[in-house]
Biotite code that builds the C-alpha atoms (Angstrom):
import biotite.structure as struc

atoms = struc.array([
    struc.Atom([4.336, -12.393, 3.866], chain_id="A", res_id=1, res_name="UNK", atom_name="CA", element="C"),
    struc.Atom([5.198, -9.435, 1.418], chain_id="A", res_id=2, res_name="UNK", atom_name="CA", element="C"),
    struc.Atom([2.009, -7.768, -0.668], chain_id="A", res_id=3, res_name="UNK", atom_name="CA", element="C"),
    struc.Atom([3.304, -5.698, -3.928], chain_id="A", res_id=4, res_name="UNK", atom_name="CA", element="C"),
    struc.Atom([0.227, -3.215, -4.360], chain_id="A", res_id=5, res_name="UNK", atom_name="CA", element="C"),
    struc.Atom([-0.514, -1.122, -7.581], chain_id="A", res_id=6, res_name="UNK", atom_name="CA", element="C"),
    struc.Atom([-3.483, 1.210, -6.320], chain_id="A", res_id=7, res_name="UNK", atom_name="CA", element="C"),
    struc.Atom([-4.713, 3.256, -9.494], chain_id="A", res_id=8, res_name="UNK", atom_name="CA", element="C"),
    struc.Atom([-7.217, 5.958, -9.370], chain_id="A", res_id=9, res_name="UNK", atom_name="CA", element="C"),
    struc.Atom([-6.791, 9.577, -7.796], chain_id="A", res_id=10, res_name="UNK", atom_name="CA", element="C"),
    struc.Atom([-4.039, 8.489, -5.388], chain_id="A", res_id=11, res_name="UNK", atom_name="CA", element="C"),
    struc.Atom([-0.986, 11.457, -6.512], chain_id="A", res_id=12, res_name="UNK", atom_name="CA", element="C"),
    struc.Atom([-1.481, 14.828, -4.349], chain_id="A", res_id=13, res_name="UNK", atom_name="CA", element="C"),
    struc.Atom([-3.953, 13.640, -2.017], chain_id="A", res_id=14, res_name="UNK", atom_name="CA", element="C"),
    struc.Atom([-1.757, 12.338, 0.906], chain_id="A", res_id=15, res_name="UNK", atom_name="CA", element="C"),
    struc.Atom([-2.543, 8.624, -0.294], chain_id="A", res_id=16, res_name="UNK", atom_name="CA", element="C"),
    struc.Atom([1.404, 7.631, 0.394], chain_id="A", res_id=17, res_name="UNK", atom_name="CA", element="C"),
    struc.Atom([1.513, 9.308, 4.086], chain_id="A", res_id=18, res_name="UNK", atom_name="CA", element="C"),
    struc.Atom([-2.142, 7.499, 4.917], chain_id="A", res_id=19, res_name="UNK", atom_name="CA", element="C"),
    struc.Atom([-0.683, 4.205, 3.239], chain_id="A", res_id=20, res_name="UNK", atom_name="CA", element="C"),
    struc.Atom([2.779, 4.682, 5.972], chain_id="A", res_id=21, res_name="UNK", atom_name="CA", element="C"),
    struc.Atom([0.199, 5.343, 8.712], chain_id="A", res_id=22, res_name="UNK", atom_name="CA", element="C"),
    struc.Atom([-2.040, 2.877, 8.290], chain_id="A", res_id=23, res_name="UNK", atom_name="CA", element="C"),
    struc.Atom([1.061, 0.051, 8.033], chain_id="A", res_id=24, res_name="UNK", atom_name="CA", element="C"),
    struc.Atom([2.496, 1.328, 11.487], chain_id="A", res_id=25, res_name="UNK", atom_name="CA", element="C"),
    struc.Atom([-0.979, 1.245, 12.978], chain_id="A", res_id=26, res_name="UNK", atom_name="CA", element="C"),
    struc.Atom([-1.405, -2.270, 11.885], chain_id="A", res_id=27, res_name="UNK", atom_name="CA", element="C"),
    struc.Atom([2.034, -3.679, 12.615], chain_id="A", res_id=28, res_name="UNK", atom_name="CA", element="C"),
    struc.Atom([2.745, -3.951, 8.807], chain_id="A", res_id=29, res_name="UNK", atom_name="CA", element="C"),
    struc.Atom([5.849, -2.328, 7.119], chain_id="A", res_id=30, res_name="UNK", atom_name="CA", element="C"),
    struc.Atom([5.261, -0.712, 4.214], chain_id="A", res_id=31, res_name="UNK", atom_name="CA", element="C"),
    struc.Atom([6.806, 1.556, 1.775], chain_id="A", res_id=32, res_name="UNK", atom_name="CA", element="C"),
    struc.Atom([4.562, 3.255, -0.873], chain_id="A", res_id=33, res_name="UNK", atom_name="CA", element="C"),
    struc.Atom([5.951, 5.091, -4.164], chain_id="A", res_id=34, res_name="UNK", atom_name="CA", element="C"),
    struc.Atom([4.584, 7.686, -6.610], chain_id="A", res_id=35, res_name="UNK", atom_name="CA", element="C"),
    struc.Atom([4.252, 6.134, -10.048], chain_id="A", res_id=36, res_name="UNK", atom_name="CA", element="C"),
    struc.Atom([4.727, 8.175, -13.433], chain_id="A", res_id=37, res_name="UNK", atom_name="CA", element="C"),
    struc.Atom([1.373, 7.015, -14.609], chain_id="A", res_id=38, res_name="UNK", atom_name="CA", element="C"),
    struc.Atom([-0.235, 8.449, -11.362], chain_id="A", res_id=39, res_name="UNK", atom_name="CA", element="C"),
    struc.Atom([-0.483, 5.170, -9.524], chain_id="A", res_id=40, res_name="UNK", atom_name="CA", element="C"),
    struc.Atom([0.803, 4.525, -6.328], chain_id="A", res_id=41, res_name="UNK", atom_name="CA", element="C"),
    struc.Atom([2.959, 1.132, -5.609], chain_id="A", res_id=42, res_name="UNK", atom_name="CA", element="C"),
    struc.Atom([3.393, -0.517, -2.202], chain_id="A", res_id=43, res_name="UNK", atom_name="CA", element="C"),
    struc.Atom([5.308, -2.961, -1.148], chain_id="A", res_id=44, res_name="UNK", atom_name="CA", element="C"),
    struc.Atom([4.371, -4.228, 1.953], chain_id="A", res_id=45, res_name="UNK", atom_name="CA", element="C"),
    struc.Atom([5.322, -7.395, 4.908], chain_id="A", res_id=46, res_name="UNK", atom_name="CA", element="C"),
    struc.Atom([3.476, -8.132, 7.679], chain_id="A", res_id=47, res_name="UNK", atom_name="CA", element="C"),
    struc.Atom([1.371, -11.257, 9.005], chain_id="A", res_id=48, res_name="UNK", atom_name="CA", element="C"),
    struc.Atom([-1.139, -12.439, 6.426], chain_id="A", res_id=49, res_name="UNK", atom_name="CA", element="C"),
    struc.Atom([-4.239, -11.234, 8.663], chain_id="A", res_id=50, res_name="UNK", atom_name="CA", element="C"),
    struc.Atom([-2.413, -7.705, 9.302], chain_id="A", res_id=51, res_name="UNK", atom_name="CA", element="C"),
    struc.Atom([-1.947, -7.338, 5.457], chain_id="A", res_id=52, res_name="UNK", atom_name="CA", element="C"),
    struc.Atom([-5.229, -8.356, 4.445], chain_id="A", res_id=53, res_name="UNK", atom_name="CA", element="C"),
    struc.Atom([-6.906, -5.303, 7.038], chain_id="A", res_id=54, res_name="UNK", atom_name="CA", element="C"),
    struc.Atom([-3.527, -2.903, 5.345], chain_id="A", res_id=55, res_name="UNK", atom_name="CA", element="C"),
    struc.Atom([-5.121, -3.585, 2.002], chain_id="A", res_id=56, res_name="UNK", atom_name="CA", element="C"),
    struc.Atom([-8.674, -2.652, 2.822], chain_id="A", res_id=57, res_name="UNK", atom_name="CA", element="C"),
    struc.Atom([-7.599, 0.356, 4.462], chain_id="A", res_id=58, res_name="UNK", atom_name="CA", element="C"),
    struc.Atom([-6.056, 1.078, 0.729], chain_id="A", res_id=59, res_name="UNK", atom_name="CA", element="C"),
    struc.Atom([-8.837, 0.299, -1.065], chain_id="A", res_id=60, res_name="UNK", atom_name="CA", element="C"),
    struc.Atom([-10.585, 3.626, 1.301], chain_id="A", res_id=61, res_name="UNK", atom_name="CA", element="C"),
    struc.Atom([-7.642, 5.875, 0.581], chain_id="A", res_id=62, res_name="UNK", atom_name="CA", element="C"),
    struc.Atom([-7.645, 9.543, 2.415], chain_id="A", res_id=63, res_name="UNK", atom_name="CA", element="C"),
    struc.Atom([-10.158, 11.510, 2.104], chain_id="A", res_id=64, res_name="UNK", atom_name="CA", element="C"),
    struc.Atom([-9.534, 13.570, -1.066], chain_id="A", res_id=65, res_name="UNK", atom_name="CA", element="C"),
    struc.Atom([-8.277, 9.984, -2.582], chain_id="A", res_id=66, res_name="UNK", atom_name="CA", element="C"),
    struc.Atom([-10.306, 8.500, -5.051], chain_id="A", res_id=67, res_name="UNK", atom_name="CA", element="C"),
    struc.Atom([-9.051, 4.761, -5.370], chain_id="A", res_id=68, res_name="UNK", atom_name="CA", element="C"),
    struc.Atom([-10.495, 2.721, -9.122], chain_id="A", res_id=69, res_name="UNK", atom_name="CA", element="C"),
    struc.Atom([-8.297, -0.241, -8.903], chain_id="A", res_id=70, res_name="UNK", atom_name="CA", element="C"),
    struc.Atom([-6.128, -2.219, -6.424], chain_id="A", res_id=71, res_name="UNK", atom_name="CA", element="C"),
    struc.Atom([-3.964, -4.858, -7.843], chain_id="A", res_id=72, res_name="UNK", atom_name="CA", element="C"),
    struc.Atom([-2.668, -7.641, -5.404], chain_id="A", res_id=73, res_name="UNK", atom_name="CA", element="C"),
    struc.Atom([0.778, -9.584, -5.904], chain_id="A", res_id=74, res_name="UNK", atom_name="CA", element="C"),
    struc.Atom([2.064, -11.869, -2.773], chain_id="A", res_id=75, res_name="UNK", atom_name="CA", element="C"),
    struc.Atom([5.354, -13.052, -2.514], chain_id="A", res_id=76, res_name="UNK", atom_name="CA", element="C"),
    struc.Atom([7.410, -14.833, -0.084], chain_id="A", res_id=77, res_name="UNK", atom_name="CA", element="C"),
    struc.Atom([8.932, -12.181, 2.463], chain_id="A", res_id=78, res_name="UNK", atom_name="CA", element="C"),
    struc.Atom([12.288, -10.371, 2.039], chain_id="A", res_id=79, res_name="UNK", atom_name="CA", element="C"),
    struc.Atom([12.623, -8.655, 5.570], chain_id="A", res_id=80, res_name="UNK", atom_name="CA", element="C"),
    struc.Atom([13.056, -5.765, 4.188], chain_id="A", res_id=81, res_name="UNK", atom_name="CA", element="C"),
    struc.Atom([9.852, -3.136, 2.033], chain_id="A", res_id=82, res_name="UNK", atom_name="CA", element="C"),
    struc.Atom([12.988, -1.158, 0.475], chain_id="A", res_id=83, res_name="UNK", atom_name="CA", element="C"),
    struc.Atom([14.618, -4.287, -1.339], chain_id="A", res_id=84, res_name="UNK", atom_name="CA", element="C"),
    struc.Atom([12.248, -5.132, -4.688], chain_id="A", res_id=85, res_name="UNK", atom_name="CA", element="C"),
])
C-alpha cells in the first residue's frame, strides 16, 4: 500500500524529514519525505497497511523540536517505488 502524507505545522528545520526516514526503516516502511515551499513536509510512503498505519502515528509525534497541526492522509495502490509520484 502507498500513503501520500502532507504533515503541516512546525515540521521545516527541526529534523522532521530525517525522523520521518528513521522511523520508515525502523518499521519496515519505505518512505521518502520532502520539504514543501509552504513549510509542510510531504511523504510518500509503501509498506504493509499495519506498518503504515504505526509510520503515520509516529508522524503525527514529529521530533522533538517539531510541532505537527495537521496530517493529511491519501492511499493509493502501490508503485514499488517512494521516488516515482
Amino acid at each position: 500500500m502507498r500513503a501520500e502524507i502532507l504533515v503541516s505545522g512546525r515540521v521545516q528545520g527541526v529534523g522532521f524529514r530525517r525522523f520521518a526516514r528513521n522511523a520508515g526503516e525502523r518499521l519496515g516502511v519505505k518512505s521518502n519525505p520532502i520539504n514543501l515551499r509552504d513549510g509542510r513536509v510531504f511523504v510518500i510512503a509503501e509498506g504493509k497497511p499495519e506498518a503504515l498505519e504505526l509510520f503515520i502515528k509516529e508522524l503525527r509525534k514529529g521530533p522533538m523540536f517539531a510541532h505537527v497541526e495537521n496530517v493529511d492522509v491519501t492511499y493509493r495502490e502501490a508503485l514499488g517505488n517512494v521516488y516515482d509520484m
